[in-house]
N, C-alpha and C positions, 0 to 999 in steps of 0.2 A: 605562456601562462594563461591561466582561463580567468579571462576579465569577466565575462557574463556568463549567465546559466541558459541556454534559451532549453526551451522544450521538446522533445523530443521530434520527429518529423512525423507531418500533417497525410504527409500520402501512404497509406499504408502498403505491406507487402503482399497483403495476401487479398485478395478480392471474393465478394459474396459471403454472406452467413454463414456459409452450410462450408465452405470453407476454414472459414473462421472459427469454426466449432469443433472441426476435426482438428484441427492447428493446436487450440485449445485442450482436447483429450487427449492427446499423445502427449504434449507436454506437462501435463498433468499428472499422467500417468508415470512419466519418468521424474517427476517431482517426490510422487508419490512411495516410489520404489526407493530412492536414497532417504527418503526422512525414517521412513517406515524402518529401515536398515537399522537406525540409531538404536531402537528401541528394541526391535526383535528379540536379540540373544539374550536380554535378562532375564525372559523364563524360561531359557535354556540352558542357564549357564549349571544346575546339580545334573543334569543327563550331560552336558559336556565335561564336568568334571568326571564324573564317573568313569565316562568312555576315555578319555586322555591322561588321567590321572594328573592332572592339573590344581598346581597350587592355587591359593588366596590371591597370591603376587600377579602370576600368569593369569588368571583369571581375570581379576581386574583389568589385563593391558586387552585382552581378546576383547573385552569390550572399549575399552578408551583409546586405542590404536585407530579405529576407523573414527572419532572425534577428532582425534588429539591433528591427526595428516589433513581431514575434511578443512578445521577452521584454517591450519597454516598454511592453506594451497587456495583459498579463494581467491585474493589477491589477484596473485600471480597469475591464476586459471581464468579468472574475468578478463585479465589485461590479453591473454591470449583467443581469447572468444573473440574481444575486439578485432583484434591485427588479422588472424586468417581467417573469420568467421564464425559467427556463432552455432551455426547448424554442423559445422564441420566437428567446432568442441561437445558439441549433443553427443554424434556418430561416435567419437572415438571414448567418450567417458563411458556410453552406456556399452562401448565393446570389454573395453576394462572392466566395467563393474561387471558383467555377464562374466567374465574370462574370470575373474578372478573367486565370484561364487563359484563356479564350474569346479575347478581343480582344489574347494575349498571342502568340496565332498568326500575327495578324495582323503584326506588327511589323517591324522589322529594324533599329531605332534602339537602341542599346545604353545610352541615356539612358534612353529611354521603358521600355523593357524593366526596368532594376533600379527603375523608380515602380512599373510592373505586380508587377512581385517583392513591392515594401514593401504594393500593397493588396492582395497573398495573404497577407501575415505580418497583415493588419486583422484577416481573414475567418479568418484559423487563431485568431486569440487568441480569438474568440468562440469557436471550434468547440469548442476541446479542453475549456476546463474544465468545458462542459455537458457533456460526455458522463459524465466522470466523477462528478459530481454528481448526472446524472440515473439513474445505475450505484447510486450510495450514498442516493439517495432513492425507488429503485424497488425494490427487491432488499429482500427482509427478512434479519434479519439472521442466522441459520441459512444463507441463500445469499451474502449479502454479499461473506463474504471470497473465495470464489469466484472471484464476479464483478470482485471487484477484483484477483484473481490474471491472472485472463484480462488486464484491461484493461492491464496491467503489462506483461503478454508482446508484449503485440500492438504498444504504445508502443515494446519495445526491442529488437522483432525488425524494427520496420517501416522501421527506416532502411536495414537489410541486401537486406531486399525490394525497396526502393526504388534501390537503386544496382542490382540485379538486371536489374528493371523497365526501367530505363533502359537498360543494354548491351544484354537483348536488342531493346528498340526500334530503336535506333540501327544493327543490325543491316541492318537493312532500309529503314526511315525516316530522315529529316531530325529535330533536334534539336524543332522544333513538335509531334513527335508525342507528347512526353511530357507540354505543355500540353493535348494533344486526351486524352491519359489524366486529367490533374485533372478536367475538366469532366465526362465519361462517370461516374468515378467521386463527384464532386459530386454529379451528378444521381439517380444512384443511391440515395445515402446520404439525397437530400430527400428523394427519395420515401417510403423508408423510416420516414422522421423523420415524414412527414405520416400515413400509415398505422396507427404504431405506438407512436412514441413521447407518453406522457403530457403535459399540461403540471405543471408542479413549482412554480408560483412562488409564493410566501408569503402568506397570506391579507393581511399584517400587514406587511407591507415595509420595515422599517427605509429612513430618507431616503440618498439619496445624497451621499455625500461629497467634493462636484466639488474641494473643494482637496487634497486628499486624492491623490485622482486623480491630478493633474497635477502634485502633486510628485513622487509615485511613476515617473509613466509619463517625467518630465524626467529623476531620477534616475537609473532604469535604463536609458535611453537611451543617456545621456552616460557612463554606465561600459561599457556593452555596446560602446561606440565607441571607446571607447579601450583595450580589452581586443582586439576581433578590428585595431586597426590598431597593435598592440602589436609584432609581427613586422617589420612595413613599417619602422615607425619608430624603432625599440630600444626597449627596456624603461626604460631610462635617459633618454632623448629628452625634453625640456619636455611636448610637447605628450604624450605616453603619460603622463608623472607628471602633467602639470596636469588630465588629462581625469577622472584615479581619483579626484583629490581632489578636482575640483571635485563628479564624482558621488557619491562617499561623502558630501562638506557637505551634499548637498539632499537625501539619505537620511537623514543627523541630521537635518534639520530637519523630513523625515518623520515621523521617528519624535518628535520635538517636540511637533508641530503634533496629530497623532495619540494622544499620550498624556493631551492636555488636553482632546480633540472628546467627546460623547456618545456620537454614534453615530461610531464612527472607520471608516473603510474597511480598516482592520487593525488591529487592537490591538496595539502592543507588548508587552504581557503577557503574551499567547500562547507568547511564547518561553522564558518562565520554567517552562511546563510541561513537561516531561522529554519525555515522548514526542512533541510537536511538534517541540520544539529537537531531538533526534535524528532526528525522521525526514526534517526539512529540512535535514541536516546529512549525512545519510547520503547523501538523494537526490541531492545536489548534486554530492559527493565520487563517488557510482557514475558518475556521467553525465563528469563530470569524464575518472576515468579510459577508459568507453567511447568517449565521440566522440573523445578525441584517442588511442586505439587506435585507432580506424576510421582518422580520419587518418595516422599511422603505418605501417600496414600495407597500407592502398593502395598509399602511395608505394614501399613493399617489394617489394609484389608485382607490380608493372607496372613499378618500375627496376631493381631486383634480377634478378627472377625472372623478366622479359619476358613478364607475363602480357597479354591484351587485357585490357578492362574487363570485360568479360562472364566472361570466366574467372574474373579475382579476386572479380569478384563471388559467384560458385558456390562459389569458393575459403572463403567467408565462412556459406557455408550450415550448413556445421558447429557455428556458435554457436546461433543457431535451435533446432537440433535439441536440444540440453544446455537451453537455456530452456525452453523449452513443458512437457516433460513435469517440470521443477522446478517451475515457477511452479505449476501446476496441484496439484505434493505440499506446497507452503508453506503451504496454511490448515489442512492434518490435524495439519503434525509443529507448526504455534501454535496449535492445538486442544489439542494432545496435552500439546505440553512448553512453552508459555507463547511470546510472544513475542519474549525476549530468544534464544535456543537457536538457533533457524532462522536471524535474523538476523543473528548473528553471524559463525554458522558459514558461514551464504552470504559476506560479507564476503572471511570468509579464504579460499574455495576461490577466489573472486575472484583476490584476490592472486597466491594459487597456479599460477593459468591465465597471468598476466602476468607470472611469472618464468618459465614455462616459455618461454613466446611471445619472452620479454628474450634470451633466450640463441638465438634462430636463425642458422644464417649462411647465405651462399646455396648451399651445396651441400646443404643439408637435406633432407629427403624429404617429402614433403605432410604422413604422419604424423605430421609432428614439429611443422606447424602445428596440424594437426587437435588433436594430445593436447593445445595449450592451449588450442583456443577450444572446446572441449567443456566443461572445468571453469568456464571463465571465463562463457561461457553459463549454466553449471549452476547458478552463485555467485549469479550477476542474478537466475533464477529465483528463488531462494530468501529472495535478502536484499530485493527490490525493492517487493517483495506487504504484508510487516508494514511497511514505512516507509513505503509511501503510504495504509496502513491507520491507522497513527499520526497522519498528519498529517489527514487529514478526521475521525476519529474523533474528536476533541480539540474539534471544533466544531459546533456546534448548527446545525440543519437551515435557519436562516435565511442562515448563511454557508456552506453547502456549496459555494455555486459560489467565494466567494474562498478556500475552503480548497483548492479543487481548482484554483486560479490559484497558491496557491504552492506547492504539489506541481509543479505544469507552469514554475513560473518557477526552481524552483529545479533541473529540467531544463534549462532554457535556457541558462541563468548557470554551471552546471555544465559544459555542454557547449562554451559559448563559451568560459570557462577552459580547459576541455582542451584544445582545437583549437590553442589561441596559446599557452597553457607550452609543451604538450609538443613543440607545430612550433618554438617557438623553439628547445629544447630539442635536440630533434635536429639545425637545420639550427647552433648555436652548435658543438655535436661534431662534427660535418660538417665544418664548416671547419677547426677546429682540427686535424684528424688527417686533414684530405686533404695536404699538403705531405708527410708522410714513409708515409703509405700509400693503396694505390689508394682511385679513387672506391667500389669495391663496400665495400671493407674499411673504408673511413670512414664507410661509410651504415651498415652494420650495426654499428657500433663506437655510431654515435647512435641505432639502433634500442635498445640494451643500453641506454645510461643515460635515455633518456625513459622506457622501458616499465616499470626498474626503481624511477621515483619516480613513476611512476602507483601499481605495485604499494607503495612504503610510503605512498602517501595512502592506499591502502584498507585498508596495515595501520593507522593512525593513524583514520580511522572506524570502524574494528571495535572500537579500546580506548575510543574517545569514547562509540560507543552502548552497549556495554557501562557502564562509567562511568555514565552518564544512569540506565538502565534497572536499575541495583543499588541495592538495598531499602537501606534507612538501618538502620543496627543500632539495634534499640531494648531496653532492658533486662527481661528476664525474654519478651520475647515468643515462646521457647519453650513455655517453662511456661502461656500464653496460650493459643497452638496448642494445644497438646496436650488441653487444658480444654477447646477450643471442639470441637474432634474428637471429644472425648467426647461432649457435647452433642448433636451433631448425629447423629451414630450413635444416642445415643438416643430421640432424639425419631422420627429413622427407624422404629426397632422399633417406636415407641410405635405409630405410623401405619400400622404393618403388623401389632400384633399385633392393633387393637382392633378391626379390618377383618375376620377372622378367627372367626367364629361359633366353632367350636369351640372355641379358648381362651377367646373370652369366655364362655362359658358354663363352664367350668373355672373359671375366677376368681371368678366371681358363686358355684358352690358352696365356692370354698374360702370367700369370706367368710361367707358363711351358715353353713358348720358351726363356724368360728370365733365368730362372735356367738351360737351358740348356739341358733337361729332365733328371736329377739328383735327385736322391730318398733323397733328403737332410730331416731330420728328422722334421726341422722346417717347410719346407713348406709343409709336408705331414700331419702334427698337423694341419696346417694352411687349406688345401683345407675341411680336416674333418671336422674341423670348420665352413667352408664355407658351405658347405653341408648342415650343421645341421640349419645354419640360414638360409639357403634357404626354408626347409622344416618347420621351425618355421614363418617365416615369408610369407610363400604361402599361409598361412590362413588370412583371411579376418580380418583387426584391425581396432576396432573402437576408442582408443583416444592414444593420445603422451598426457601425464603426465610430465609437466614441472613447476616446483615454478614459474617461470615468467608469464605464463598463466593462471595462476587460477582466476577463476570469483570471485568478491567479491562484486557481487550486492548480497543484502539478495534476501535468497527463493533458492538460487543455493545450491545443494547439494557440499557435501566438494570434492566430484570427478568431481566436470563439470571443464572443462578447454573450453578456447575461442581457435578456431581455432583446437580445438583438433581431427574434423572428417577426415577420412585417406581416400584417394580412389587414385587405379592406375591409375587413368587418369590425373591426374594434371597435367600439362605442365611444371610447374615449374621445378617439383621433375627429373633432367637431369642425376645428375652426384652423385657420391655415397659417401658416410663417412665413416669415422674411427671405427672402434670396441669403441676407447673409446667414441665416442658422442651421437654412440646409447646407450653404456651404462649408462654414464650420466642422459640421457633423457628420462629413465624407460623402454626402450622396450628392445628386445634381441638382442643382439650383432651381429651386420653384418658381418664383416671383421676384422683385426687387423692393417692393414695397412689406413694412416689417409690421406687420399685423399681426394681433397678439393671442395666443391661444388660450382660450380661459376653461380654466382648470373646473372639471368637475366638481370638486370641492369647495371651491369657492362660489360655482355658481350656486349649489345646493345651502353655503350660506349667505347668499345675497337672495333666497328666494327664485330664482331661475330655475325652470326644471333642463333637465338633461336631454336632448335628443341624441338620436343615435345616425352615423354617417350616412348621410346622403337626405337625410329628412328637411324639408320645406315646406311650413308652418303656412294655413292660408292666410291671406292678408295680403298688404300691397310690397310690391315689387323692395320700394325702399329695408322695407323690415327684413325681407329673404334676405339685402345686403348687408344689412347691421349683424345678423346672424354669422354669416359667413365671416364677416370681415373683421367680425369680436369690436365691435362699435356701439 
């Protein structure tokens, strides 16, 4: 059983930037190529109908077929990235997904066609959670959050791209042409994969958990099934209500069967940790309100607004633009001001973009689209980056691929929820309010109330992760703080001052004219010592190792500590410490005498001004010591 979470591993696989970069575009690029997959066929689907003569029913499965397989196979496809490697489940998803658009051109049976659908959703469940795994097992962790900043944008701009992609295909070409785009960019992304990328997989491989597996992959099958045919059939309907329960019973008894295994293919424990359970909670709830906005405002902007698909799709470009250069500033400002802050506040611009987007009507002016999918974009960047950070950070380097299975499943399951609330959602107000008002006036009457309870789930994730992610009050751990701050401060100076030849040679006379120059045995142990830390401590240190410092954003190795980089020039670092504070605080022992470091602050309200490290006030010899020694 998994007693701790530790973080993933500190040595990365891949060495150098320019490495790192390319590691990073290929796997991007094949991230790129299955999300993008999701979204394509919907502006395809009257030229596919045309040419296949394909019903309503069939139609629907050509598209929900590569969902419905994609979420039921992460699991199981993460747990197998682990066991034989991750880069080996890249090669063979991205040969499937290539293989299976390939002969998908061939077709024109709209049977055959949504099978070829369900084995690109096989060859996508390999794909994605290797890439992010091999992102979080190649990448050290100074670039990390980066890296996973990027992989975030690329994930939640790529279905925008991908509806793009398509109208302008379709512009020129037959509906095959977007199949002859999977393949080209498949082949790309192999290649890439073969050149570049590492392989990852565990010296040590924990077994695989074939029962495990297949209650998961029945589970989420059988809810996924009856969530996207939730619309068709009512929500009320037997088979919609027997499809939930019966998939929720075989997820309890996932989680059963699982809490009693060794080696489980998930632990349920997992979710008792705060920043897991929020960031698979966040992600779900973001994805949620995105895909069934995408849905929503398609239908706006080509019923409403008479746009083509290619239009709206441009029309769509604007969120894009607000994500990228957020996602990209989300690992400085959880650098900066901790992981809860970014998060959050990404959340609620969220929201904010989706009350703006709630209130459109059809005489609006672009700008009045654009000004919500800019924040709403902005929101994603920001909030997206620390909660997929949260969720693989939480898990040790042997599960990276199934922590990055439920980061991408709770995508899936999110997005498939949006699509079927919020369509239900609108076309229920739809109805209701077309009898006494026009069709335009009814559709944007159900544009108002879906958008508006998309926007309080993501107010209602913002108070949740918030909630998760607030410190327990514990009693006097001010007074803790404040002590351990002391501390640290001075074991600093101590490190900077003994480093320092000119003071140290200051101290060694103040003690000599103090003992009177008497060969006293204690203080000749004592200058040896001093010596020894002078010369230990002349070389160049790069961290103070303190329990009160340690980073606990995921993606931080178990050695980063905040405030930990050392350099002789700080202004602060004045006055020196005790032997015991540097030993406390991991580094080598300065002195044995416990001289007290006086705080900038305080000197500045005691009237003292401030020197800066190494300064020696003129005056007599005594005064240089009181300075030094904080006397």
């Amino acid at each position: 059983m998994l007693t701790t979470l530790p973080t993933p591993p500190q040595t990365p696989l891949v060495r150098g930037p320019r490495h790192q970069g390319l590691v990073l575009a290929v796997t991007c690029l094949a991230l790129g190529t299955v999300v993008a997959a999701m979204a394509s066929l919907n502006v395809a689907l009257p030229d596919i109908a045309r040419q296949t003569h394909a019903d309503q029913t069939q139609q629907a499965w050509i598209v929900d077929a590569y969902s419905l397989v994609f979420a039921s196979l992460l699991l199981p496809a993460g747990a197998v990235g682990d066991r034989y490697g991750r880069r080996l489940a890249l090669l063979v998803g991205l040969v499937v997904f290539g293989a299976g658009s390939g002969v998908a051109t061939l077709t024109t049976d709209p049977t055959a066609l949504a099978g070829l659908r369900a084995l690109l959703g096989v060859g996508a469940a390999l794909i994605m959670p290797a890439t992010l795994s091999t992102i979080t097992s190649s990448f050290p962790a100074q670039r990390r959050a980066a890296a996973v900043s990027i992989w975030t944008a690329v994930a939640g701009a790529s279905g925008v791209v991908g509806l793009l992609a398509s109208g302008l295909l379709l512009q020129w070409w037959s509906w095959q042409s977007i199949f002859w785009l999977n393949v080209v960019l498949a082949a790309v992304a192999l290649t890439g994969t073969l050149l570049v990328v590492p392989e990852s997989a565990e010296r040590d491989p924990l077994p695989l958990d074939v029962v495990g597996a297949v209650l998961a992959a029945a589970g989420i099958a059988v809810l996924v099934y009856a969530v996207i045919e939730a619309p068709a059939y009512g929500w009320t309907d037997p088979v919609t209500v027997g499809g939930i329960a019966l998939g929720l019973l075989i997820l309890a008894g996932f989680v059963v069967i699982e809490m009693g295994r060794r080696y489980p293919l998930l632990d349920p424990r997992l979710f008792t940790n705060r920043r897991f359970a929020a960031g698979s909670l966040s992600i779900t709830l973001q994805f949620f309100a995105l895909f069934g906005f995408l849905f929503v405002i398609m239908q706006y902007l080509q019923s409403v607004r008479h746009y083509s698909a290619l239009t709206a799709a441009l029309g769509l470009l604007t969120m894009p633009i607000g994500m990228i250069p957020s996602s990209r500033l989300s690992p400085y400002l959880t650098e900066r001001f901790g992981i809860r802050l970014p998060w959050v506040a990404g959340l609620l611009i969220v929201a904010e973009g989706l009350m703006v987007l709630a209130h459109l009507d059809s005489a609006d002016p672009y700008w009045h689209i654009a000004s919500g999918l800019i924040p709403l974009g902005a929101g994603l960047g920001l909030a997206m980056p620390p909660a997929t950070t949260a969720i693989t950070g939480a898990l040790p380097s042997r599960l990276q691929n199934v922590g990055s299975a439920v980061n991408d499943l709770a995508r899936e399951l999110g997005g498939a929820l949006g699509i079927a609330v919020l369509g239900s959602l609108l076309t229920a107000t739809y109805r209701n309010h077309l009898p006494t008002a026009g069709a335009v006036s009814a559709f944007c009457t159900g544009l108002h109330v879906s958008l508006t309870g998309a926007a309080l789930t993501i107010v209602a994730a913002a108070i949740a992760v918030a909630a998760l992610l607030r410190r327990p009050h514990r009693p006097g751990r001010h007074r803790r703080s404040r002590s351990a701050w002391r501390g640290r401060q001075r074991a600093r100076a101590g490190f900077t001052a003994a480093s320092d030849p000119k003071r140290v040679e200051l101290f060694q006379q103040r003690h000599r004219d103090s003992a009177g120059g008497s060969q006293d045995p204690t203080r000749l142990a004592h200058r040896e010592r001093l010596g020894q830390c002078r010369e230990d401590l002349g070389r160049p240190l790069e961290r103070v190792r303190t329990e009160h410092d340690r980073v606990g954003d995921p993606g931080q190795p178990a050695g980063a500590y905040r405030r930990g980089q050392l350099t002789r020039s700080e202004p602060q670092l004045t006055q020196f410490v005790g032997f015991r504070g540097a030993k406390r605080f991991g580094g080598q022992p300065s002195f044995e005498g416990a001289h007290r470091r006086v705080d900038p602050r305080w000197q500045a309200r005691a009237g003292r001004s401030h020197q800066p490290v190494g300064h020696v006030q003129p005056g007599s010899h005594q005064q240089r010591g009181n300075q030094l020694g904080g006397r």
